[in-house]
mmCIF file of the N, C-alpha and C atoms, coordinates in Angstrom:
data_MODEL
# 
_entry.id   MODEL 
# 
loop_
_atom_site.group_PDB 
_atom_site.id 
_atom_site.type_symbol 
_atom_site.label_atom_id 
_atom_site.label_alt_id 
_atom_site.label_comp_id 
_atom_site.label_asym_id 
_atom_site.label_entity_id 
_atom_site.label_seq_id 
_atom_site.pdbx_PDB_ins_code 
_atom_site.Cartn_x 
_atom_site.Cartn_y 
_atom_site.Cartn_z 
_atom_site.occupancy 
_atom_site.B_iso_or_equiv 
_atom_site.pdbx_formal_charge 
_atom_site.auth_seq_id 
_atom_site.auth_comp_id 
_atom_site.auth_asym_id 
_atom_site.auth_atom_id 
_atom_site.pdbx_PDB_model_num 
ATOM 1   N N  . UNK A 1 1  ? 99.030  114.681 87.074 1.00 0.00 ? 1  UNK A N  1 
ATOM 2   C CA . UNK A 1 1  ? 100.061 114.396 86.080 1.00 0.00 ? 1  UNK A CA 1 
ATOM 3   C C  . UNK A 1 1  ? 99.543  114.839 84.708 1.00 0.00 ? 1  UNK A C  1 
ATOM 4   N N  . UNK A 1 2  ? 100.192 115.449 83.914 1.00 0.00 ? 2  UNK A N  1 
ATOM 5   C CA . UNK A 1 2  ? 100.072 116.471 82.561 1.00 0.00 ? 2  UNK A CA 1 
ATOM 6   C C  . UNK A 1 2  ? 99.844  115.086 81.626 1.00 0.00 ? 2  UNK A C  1 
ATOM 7   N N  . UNK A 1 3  ? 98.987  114.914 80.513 1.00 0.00 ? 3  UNK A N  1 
ATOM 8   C CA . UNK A 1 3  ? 99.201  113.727 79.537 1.00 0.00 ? 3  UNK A CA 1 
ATOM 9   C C  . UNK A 1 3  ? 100.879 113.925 79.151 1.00 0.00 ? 3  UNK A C  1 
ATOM 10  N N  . UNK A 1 4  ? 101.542 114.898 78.706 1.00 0.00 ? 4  UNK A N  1 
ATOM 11  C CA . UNK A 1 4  ? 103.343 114.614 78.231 1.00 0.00 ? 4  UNK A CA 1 
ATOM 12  C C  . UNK A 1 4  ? 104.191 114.020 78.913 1.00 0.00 ? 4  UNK A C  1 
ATOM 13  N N  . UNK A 1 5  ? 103.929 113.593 80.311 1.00 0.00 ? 5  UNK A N  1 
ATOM 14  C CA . UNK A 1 5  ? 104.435 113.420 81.361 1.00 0.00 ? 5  UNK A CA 1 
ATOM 15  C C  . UNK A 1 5  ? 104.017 111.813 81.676 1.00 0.00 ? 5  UNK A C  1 
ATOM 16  N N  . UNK A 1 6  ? 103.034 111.407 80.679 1.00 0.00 ? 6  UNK A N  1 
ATOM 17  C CA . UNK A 1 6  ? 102.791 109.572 81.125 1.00 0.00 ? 6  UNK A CA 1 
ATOM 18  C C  . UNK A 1 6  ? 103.187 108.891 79.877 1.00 0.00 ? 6  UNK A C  1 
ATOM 19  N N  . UNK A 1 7  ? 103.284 108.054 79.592 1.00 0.00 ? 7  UNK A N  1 
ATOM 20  C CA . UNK A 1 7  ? 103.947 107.075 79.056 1.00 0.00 ? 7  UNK A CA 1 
ATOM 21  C C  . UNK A 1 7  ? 103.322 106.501 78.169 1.00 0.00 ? 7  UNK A C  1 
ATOM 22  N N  . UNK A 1 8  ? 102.671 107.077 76.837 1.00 0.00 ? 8  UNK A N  1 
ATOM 23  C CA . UNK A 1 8  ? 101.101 106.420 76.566 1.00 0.00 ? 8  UNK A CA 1 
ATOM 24  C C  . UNK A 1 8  ? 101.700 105.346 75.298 1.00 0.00 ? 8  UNK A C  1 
ATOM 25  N N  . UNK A 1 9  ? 100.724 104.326 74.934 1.00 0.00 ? 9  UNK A N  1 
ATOM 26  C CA . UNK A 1 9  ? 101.078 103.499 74.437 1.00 0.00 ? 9  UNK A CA 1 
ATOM 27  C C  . UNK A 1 9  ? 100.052 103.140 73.632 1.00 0.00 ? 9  UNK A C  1 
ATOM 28  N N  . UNK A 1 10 ? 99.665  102.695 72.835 1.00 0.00 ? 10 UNK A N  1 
ATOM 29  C CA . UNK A 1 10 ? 98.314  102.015 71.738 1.00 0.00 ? 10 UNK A CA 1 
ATOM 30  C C  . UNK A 1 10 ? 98.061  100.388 72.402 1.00 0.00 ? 10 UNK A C  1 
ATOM 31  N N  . UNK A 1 11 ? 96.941  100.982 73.138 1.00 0.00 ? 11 UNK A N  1 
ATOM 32  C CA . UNK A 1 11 ? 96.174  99.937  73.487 1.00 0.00 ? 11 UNK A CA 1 
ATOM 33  C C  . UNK A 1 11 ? 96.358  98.668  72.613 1.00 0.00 ? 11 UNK A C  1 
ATOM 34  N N  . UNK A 1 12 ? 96.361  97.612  73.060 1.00 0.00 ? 12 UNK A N  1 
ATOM 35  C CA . UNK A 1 12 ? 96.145  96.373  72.739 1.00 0.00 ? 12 UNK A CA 1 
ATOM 36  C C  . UNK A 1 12 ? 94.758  95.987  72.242 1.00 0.00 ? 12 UNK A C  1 
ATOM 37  N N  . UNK A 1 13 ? 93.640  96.354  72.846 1.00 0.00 ? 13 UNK A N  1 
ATOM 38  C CA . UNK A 1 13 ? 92.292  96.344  72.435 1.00 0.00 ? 13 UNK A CA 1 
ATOM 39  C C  . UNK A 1 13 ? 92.014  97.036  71.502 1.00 0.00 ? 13 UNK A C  1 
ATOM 40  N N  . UNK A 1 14 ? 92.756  97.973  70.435 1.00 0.00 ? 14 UNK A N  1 
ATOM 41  C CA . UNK A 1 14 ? 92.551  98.950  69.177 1.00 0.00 ? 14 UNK A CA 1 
ATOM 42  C C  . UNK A 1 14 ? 92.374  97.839  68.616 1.00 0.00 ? 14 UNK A C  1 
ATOM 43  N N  . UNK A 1 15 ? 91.390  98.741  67.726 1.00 0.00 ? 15 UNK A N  1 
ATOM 44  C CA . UNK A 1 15 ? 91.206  97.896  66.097 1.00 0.00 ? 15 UNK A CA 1 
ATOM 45  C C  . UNK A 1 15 ? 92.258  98.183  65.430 1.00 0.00 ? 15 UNK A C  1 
ATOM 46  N N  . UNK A 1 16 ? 93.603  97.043  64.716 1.00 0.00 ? 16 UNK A N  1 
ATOM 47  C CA . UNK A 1 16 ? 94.449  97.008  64.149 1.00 0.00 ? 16 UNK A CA 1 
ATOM 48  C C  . UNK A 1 16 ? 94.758  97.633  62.514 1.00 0.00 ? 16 UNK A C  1 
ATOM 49  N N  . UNK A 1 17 ? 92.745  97.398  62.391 1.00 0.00 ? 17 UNK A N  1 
ATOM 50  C CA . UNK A 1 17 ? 92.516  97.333  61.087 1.00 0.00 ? 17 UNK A CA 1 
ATOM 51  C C  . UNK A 1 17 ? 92.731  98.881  60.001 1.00 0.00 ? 17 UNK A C  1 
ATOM 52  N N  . UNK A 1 18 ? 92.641  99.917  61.653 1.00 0.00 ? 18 UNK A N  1 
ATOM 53  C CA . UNK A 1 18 ? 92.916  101.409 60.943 1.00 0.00 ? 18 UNK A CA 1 
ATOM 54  C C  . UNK A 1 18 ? 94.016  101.891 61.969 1.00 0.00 ? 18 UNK A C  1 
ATOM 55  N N  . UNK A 1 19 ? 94.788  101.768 61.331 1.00 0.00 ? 19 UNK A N  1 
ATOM 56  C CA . UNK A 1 19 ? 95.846  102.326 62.592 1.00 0.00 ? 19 UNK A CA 1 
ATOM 57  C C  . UNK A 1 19 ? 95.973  103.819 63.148 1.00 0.00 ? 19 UNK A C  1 
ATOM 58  N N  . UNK A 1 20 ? 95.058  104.755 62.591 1.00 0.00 ? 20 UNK A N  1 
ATOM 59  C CA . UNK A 1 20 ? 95.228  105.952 62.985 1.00 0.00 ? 20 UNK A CA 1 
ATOM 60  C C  . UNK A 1 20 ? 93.714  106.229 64.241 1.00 0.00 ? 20 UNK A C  1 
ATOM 61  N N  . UNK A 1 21 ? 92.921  105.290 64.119 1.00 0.00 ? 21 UNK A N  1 
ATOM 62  C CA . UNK A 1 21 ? 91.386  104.964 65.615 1.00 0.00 ? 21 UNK A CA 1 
ATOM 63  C C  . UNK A 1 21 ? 92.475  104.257 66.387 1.00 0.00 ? 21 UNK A C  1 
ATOM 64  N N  . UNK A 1 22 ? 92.758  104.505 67.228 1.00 0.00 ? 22 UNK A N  1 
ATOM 65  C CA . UNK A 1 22 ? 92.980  103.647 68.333 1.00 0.00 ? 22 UNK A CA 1 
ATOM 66  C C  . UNK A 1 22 ? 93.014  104.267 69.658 1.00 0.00 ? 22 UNK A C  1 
ATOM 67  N N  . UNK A 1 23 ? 92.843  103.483 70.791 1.00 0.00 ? 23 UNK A N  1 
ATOM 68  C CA . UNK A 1 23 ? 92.783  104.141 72.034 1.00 0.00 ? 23 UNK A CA 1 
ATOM 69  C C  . UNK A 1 23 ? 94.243  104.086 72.612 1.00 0.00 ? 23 UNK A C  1 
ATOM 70  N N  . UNK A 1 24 ? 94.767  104.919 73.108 1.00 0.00 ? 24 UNK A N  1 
ATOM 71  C CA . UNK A 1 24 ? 95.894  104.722 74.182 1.00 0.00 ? 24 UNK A CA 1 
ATOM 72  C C  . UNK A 1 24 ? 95.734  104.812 75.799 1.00 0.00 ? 24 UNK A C  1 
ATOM 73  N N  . UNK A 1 25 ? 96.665  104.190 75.792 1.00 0.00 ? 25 UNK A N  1 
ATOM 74  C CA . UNK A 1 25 ? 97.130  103.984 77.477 1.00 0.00 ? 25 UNK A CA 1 
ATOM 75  C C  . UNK A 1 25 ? 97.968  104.681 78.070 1.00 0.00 ? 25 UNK A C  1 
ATOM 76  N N  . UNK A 1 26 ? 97.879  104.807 79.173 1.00 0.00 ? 26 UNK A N  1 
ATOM 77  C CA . UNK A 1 26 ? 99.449  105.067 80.081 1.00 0.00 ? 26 UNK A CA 1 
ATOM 78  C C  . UNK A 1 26 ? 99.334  104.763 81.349 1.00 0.00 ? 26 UNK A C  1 
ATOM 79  N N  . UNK A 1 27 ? 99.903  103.913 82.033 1.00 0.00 ? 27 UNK A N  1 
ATOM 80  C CA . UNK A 1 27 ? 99.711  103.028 83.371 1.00 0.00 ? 27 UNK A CA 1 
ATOM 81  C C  . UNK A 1 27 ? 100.288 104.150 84.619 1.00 0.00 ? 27 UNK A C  1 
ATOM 82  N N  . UNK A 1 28 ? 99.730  104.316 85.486 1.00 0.00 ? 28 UNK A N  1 
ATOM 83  C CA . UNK A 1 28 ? 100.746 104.243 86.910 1.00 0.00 ? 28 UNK A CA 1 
ATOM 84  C C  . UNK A 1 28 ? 99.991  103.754 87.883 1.00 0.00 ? 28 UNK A C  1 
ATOM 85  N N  . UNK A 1 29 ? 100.446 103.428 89.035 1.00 0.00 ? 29 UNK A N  1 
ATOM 86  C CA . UNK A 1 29 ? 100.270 102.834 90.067 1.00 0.00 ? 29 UNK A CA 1 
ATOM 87  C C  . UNK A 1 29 ? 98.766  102.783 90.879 1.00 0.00 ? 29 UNK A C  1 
ATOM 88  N N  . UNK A 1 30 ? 97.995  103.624 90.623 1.00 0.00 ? 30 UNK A N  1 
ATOM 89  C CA . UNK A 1 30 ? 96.783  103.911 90.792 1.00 0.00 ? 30 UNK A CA 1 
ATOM 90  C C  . UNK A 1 30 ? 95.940  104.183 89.770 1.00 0.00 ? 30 UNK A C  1 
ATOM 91  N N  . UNK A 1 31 ? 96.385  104.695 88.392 1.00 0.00 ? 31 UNK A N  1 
ATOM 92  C CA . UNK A 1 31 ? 95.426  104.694 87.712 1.00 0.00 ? 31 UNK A CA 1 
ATOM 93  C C  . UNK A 1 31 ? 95.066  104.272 86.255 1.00 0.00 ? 31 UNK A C  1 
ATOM 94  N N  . UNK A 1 32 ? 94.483  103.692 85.484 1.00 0.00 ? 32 UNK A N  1 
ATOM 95  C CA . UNK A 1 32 ? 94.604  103.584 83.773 1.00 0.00 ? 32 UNK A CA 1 
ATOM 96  C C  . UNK A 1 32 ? 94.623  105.148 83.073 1.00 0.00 ? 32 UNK A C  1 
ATOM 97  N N  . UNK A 1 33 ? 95.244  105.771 82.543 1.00 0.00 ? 33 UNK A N  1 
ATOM 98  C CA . UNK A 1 33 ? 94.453  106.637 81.490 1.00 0.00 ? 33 UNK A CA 1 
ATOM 99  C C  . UNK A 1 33 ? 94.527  106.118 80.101 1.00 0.00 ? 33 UNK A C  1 
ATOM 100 N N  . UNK A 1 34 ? 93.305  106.663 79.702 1.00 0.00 ? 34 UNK A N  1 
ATOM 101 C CA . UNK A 1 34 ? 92.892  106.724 78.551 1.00 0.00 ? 34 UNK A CA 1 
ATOM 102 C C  . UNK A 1 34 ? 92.711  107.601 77.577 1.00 0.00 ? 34 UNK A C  1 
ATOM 103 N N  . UNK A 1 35 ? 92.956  107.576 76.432 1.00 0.00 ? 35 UNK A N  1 
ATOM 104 C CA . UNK A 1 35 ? 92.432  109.079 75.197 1.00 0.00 ? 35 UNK A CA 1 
ATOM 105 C C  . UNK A 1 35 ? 92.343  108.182 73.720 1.00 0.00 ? 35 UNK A C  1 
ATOM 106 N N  . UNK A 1 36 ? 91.772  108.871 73.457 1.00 0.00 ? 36 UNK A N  1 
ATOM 107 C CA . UNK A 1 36 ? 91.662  109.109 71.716 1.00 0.00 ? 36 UNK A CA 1 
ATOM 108 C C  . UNK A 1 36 ? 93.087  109.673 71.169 1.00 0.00 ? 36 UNK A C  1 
ATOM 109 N N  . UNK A 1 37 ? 93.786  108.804 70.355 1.00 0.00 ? 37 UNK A N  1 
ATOM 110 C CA . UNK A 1 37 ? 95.036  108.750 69.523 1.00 0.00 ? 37 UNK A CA 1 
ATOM 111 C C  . UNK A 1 37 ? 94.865  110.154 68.604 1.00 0.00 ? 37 UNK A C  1 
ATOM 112 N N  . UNK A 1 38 ? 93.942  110.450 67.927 1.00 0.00 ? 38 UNK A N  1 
ATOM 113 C CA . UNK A 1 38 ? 93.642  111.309 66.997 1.00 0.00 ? 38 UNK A CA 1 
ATOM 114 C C  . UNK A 1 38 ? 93.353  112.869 67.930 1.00 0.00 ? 38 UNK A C  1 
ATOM 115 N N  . UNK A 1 39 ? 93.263  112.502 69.541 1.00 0.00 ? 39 UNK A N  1 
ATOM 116 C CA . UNK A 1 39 ? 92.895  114.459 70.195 1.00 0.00 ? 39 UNK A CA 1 
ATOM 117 C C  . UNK A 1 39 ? 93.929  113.802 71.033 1.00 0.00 ? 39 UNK A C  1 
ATOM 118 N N  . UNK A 1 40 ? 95.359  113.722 71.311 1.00 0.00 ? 40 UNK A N  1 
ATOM 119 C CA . UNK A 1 40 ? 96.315  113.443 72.299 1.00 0.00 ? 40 UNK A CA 1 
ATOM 120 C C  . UNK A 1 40 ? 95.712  114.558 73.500 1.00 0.00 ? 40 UNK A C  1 
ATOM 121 N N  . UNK A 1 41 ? 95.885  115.687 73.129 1.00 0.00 ? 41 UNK A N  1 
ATOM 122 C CA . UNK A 1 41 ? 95.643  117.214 74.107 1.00 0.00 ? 41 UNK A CA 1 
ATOM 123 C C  . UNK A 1 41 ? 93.976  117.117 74.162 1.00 0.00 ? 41 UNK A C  1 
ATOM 124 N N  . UNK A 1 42 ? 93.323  116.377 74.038 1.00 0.00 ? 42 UNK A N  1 
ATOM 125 C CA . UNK A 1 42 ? 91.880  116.507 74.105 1.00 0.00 ? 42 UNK A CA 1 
ATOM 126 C C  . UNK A 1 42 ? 91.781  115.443 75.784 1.00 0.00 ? 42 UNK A C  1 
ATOM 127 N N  . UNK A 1 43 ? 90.095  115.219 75.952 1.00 0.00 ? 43 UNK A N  1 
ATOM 128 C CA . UNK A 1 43 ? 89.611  114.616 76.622 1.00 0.00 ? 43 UNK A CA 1 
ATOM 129 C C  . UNK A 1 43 ? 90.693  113.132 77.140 1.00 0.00 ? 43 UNK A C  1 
ATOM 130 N N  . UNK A 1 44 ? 90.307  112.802 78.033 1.00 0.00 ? 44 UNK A N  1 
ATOM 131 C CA . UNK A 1 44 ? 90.874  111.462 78.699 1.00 0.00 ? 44 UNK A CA 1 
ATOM 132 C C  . UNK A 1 44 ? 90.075  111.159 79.852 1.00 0.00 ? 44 UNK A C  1 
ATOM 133 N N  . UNK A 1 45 ? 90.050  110.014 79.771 1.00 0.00 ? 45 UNK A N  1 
ATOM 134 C CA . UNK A 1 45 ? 89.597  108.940 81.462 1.00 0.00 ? 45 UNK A CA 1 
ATOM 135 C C  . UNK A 1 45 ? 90.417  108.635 82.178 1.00 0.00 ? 45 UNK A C  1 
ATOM 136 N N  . UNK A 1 46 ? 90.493  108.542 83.491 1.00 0.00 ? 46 UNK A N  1 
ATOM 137 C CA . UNK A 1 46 ? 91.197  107.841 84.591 1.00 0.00 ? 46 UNK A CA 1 
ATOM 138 C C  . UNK A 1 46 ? 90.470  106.822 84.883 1.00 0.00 ? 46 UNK A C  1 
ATOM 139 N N  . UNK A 1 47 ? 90.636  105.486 84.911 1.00 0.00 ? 47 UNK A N  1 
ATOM 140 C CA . UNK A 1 47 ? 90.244  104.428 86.097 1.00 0.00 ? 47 UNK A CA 1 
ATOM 141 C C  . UNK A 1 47 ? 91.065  103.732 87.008 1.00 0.00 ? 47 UNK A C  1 
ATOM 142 N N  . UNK A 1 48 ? 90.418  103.157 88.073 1.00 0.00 ? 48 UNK A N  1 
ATOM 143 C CA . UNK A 1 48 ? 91.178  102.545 88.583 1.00 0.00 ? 48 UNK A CA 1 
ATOM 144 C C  . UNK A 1 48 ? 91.613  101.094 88.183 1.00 0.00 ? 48 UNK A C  1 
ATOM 145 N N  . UNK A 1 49 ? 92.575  100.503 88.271 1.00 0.00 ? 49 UNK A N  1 
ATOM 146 C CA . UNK A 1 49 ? 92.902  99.193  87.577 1.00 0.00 ? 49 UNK A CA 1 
ATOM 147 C C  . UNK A 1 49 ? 91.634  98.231  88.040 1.00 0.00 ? 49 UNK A C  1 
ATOM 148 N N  . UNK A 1 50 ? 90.965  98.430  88.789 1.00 0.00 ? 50 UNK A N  1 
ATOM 149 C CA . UNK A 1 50 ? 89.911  97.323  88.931 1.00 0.00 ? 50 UNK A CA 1 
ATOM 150 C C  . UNK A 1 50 ? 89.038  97.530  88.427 1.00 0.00 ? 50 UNK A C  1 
ATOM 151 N N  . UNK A 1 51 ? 88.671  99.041  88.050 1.00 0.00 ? 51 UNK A N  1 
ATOM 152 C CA . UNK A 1 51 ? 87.491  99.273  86.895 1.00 0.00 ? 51 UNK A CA 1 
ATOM 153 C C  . UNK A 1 51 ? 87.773  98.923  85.566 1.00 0.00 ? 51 UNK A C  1 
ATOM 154 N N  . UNK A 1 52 ? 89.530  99.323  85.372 1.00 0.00 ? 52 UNK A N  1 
ATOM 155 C CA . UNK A 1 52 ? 89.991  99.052  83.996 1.00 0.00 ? 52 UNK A CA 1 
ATOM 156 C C  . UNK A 1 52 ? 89.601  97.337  83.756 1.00 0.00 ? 52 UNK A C  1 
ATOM 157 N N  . UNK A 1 53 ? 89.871  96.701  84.771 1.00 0.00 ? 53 UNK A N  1 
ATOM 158 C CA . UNK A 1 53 ? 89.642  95.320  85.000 1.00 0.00 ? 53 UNK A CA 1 
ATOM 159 C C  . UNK A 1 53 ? 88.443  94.690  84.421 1.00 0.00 ? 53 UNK A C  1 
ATOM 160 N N  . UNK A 1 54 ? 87.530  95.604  85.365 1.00 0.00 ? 54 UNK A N  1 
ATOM 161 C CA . UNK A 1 54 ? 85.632  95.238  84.405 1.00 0.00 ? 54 UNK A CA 1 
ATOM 162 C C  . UNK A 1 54 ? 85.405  95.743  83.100 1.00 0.00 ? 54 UNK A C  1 
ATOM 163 N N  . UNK A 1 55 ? 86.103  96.600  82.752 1.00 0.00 ? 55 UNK A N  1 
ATOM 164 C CA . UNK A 1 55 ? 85.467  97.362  81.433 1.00 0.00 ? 55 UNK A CA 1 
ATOM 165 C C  . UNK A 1 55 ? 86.264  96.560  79.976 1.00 0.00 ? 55 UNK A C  1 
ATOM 166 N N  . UNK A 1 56 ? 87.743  96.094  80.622 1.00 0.00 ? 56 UNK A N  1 
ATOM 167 C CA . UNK A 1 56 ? 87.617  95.279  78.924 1.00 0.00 ? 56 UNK A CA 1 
ATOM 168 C C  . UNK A 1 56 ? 87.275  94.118  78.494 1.00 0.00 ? 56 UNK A C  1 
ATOM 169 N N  . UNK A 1 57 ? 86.356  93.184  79.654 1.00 0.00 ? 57 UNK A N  1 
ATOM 170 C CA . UNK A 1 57 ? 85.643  92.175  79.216 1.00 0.00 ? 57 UNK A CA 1 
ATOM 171 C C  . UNK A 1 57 ? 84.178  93.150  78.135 1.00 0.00 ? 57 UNK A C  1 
ATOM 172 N N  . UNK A 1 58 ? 83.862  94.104  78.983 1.00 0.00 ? 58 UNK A N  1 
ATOM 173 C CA . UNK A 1 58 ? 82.550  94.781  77.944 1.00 0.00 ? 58 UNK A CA 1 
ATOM 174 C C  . UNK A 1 58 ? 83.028  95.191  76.770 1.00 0.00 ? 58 UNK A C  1 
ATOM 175 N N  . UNK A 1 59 ? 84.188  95.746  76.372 1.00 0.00 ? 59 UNK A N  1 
ATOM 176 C CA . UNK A 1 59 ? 84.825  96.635  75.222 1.00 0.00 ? 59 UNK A CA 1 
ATOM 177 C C  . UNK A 1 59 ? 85.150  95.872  74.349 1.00 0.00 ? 59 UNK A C  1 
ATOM 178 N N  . UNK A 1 60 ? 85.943  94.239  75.262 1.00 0.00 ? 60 UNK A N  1 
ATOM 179 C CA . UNK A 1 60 ? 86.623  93.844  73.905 1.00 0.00 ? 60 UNK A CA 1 
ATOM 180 C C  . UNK A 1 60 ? 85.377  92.550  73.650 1.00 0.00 ? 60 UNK A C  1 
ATOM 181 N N  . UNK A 1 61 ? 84.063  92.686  74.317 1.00 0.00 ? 61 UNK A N  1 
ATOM 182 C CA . UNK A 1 61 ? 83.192  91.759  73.468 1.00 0.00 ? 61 UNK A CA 1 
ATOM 183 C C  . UNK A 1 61 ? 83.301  90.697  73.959 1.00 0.00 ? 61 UNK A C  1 
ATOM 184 N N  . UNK A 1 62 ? 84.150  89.991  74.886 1.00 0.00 ? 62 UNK A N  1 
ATOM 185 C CA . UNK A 1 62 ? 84.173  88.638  75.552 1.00 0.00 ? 62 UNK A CA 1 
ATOM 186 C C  . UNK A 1 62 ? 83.279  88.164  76.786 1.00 0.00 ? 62 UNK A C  1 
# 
């Protein structure tokens, strides 16, 4: 699936404080993606929702 083609959204876990850093999302059924707000057409991660699962207790510090 092309990034134009998912549904991306500004993470909930962004720092609020600069609104142009933030990470986005876009959900489907198997996977999280991820990118940098500032390179849309750049780099991205896939996880699976159970990795997405472990990684934002580490990210968001809890």
């Amino acid at each position: 699936m092309s990034a134009t083609e998912l549904n991306w959204f500004k993470s909930s876990y962004s720092d609020s404080s600069n609104p142009s850093d933030c990470v986005e999302i876009a959900t489907t059924p198997t996977l999280i993606h991820i990118r940098d707000s500032k390179s849309p057409q750049g780099p991205r991660l896939a996880l699976a929702p159970t990795a997405w699962a472990e990684f934002i207790p580490y990210a968001s510090g809890s």
